[in-house]
N, C-alpha and C positions, 0 to 999 in steps of 0.2 A: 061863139064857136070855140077860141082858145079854155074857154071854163069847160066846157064839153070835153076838151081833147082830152086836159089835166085829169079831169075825174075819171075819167075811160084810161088813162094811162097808169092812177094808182089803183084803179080796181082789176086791172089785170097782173098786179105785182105788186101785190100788198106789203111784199117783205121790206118795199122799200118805202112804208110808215113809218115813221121813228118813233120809237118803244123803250122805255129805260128799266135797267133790271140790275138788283143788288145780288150777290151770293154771299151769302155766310158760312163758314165751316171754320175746323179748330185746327186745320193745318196737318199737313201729309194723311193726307187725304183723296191724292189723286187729282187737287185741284188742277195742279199747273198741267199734267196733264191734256185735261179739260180744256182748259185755257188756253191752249195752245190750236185746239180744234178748234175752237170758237175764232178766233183770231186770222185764221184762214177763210171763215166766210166774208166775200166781199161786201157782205149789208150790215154787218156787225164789227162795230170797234170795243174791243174791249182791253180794260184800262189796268185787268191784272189785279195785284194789294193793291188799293190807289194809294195807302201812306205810306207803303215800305220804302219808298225814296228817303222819307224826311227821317226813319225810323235807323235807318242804314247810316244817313249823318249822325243822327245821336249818338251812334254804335263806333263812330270814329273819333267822337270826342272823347266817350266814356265807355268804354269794351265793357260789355255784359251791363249795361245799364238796368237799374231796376225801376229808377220815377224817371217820371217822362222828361223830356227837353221844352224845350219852347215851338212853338207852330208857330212858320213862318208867314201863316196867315190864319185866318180863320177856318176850322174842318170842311164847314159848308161851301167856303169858298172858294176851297181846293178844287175840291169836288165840281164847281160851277167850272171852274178854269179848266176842268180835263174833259166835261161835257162839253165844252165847246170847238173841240179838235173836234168832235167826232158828226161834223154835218150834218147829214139826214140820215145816216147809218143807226141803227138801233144800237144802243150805249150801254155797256156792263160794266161793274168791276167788283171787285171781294174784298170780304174785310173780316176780320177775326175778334172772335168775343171780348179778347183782352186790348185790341187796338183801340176799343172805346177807354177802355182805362188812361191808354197812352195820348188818345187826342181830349182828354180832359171831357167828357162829352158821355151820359147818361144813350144807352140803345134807343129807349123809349123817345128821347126826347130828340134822337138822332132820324130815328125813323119818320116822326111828326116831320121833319124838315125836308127830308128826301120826298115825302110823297107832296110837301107843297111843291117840288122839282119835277113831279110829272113823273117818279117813279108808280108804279102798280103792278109790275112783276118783283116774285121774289124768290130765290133757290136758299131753300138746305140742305147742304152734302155733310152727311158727319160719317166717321167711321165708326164703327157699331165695337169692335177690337181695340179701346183705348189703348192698352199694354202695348198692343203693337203700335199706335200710333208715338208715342213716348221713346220706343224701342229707335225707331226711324228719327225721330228728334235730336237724340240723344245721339245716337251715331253720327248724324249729317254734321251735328256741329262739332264733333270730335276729328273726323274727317276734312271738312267741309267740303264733300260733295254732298249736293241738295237733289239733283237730278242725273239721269245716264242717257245717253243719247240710246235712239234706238240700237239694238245691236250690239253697244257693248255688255262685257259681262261684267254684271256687279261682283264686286270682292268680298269673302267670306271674313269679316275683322270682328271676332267678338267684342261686344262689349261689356262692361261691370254698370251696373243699375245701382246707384247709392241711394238703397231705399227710402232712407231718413232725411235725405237733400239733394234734390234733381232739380239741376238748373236749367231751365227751358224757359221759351217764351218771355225771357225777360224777367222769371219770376222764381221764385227754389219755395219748394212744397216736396212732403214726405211723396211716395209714390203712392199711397191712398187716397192722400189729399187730393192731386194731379187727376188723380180717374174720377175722383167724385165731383171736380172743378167740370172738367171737361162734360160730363154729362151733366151739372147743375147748370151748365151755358148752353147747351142742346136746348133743355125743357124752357129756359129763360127765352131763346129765339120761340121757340114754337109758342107762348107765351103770348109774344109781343106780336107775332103776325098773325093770330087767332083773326078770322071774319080777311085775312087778304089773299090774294091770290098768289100760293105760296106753291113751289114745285117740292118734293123731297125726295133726296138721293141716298145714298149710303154706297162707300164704297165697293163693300164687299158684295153689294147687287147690281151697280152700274158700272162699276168702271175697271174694278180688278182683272177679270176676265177678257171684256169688250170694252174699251174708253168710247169706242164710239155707241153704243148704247146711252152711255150719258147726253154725249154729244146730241142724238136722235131727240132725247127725251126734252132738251132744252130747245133745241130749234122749234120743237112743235109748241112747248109754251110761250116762248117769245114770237111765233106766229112767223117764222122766217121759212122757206125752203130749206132742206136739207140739203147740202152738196158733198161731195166725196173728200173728205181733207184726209191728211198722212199723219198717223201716228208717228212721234218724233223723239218720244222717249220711252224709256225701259224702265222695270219696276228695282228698286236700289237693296230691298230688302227679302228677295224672294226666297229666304230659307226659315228653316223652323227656329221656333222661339227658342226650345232648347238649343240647337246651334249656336244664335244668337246672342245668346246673355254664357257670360264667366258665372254668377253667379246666380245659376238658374235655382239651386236650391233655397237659397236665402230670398228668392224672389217666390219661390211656392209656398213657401212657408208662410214669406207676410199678407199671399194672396187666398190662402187655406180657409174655408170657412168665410169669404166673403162675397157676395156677387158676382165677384170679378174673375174668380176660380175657373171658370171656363175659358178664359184670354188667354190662361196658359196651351190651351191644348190647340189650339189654331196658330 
């Protein structure tokens, strides 16, 4: 009879199966946004960057680090130790192309590891707007505001784009180089979770307009009920790229005739 009850208990509320699920993206993107919905459903723990903690220490040893520090454990085993806060709750967190660099640890051989952990879900949110996502990089750490609560209003602060050397992510690449990294890590993920069950997102169709659209889109693939959670932050960079950049001509010019020629006009 109690085996009867259990099985009759998770087949009426399945959401409460525990299901583990990766996100990939290249960062201002909307994740944390995201993030922040998901984290309000009460069947979901999610765990956020899981290495920007250790990554944040680096960053106090050595400001603007470019090679990585020392892992205070093993990546996997980080990883093991933050799945295990999270009980019978379905279990998330994100990780960014370049963090593999940072935990010394190959995608491919990162992903073989997670899926012997019972992961089988997987999201990719990229923004489809590189220039703008660099634009937002660039600023936030000039600034350091990364986020705005809902409500406030973001501040109008041009920035200069040092086309030949833009230090982001830990890394200084021309601004050609940066758009063609970013989208050479897009096709890398899509790559490597070819044949898995894989969600994909893009900002400028899920989350700019409606975050909870994203929101919607993820609950249904990690197989949870949807509930009503509160948008909690505002967009930091809502004006035009011309606005935006001091150096918006020197930035058309090196964007003239490439691919990327249309980033300018959004």
């Amino acid at each position: 009879m109690l085996l009867n009850f259990i099985n009759n208990f998770f087949k009426k509320d399945s959401s409460l199966c525990a299901s583990k699920v990766a996100m990939f993206h290249i960062g201002r993107c909307g994740s944390t946004v995201v993030a922040k919905l998901l984290e309000q459903h009460r069947n979901i723990f999610w765990a956020n960057e899981l290495y920007e903690p250790i990554f944040k220490q680096w960053n106090l040893l050595n400001p603007d680090f470019t090679q990585p520090g020392v892992m205070p454990m093993l990546p996997i085993d980080y990883l093991k130790k933050s799945i295990s806060k999270s009980n019978t709750k379905t279990y998330g967190f994100e990780i960014k192309p370049y963090h593999f660099r940072l935990i010394n640890m190959p995608m491919k051989k990162y992903l073989t590891e997670i899926e012997m952990l019972g992961f089988q879900h997987f999201i990719l949110l990229d923004r489809k707007n590189k220039l703008r996502k660099i634009i937002s990089s660039i600023k936030a750490k000039k600034s350091g505001v990364y986020h705005l609560k809902k409500g406030s209003k973001p501040q109008l602060e041009k920035i200069t784009i040092p086309i030949d050397n833009i230090q982001i992510d830990h890394e200084s690449k021309s601004l050609i180089n940066f758009i063609d990294k970013y989208q050479k890590d897009v096709d890398v993920i899509n790559k490597n979770l070819e044949g898995k069950k894989i969600l994909k997102l893009t900002y400028e169709d899920d989350i700019e307009n409606d975050p909870l659209k994203a929101y919607s889109k993820i609950c249904d693939f990690i197989g949870v009920k949807t509930t009503k959670p509160t948008i909690s932050l505002s967009k930091t960079t809502p004006f035009s790229i011309r606005d935006l950049i001091e150096n918006f001509d020197e930035v058309a010019s090196c964007l003239a005739n490439t691919p990327y020629e249309w980033m300018l006009e959004i």
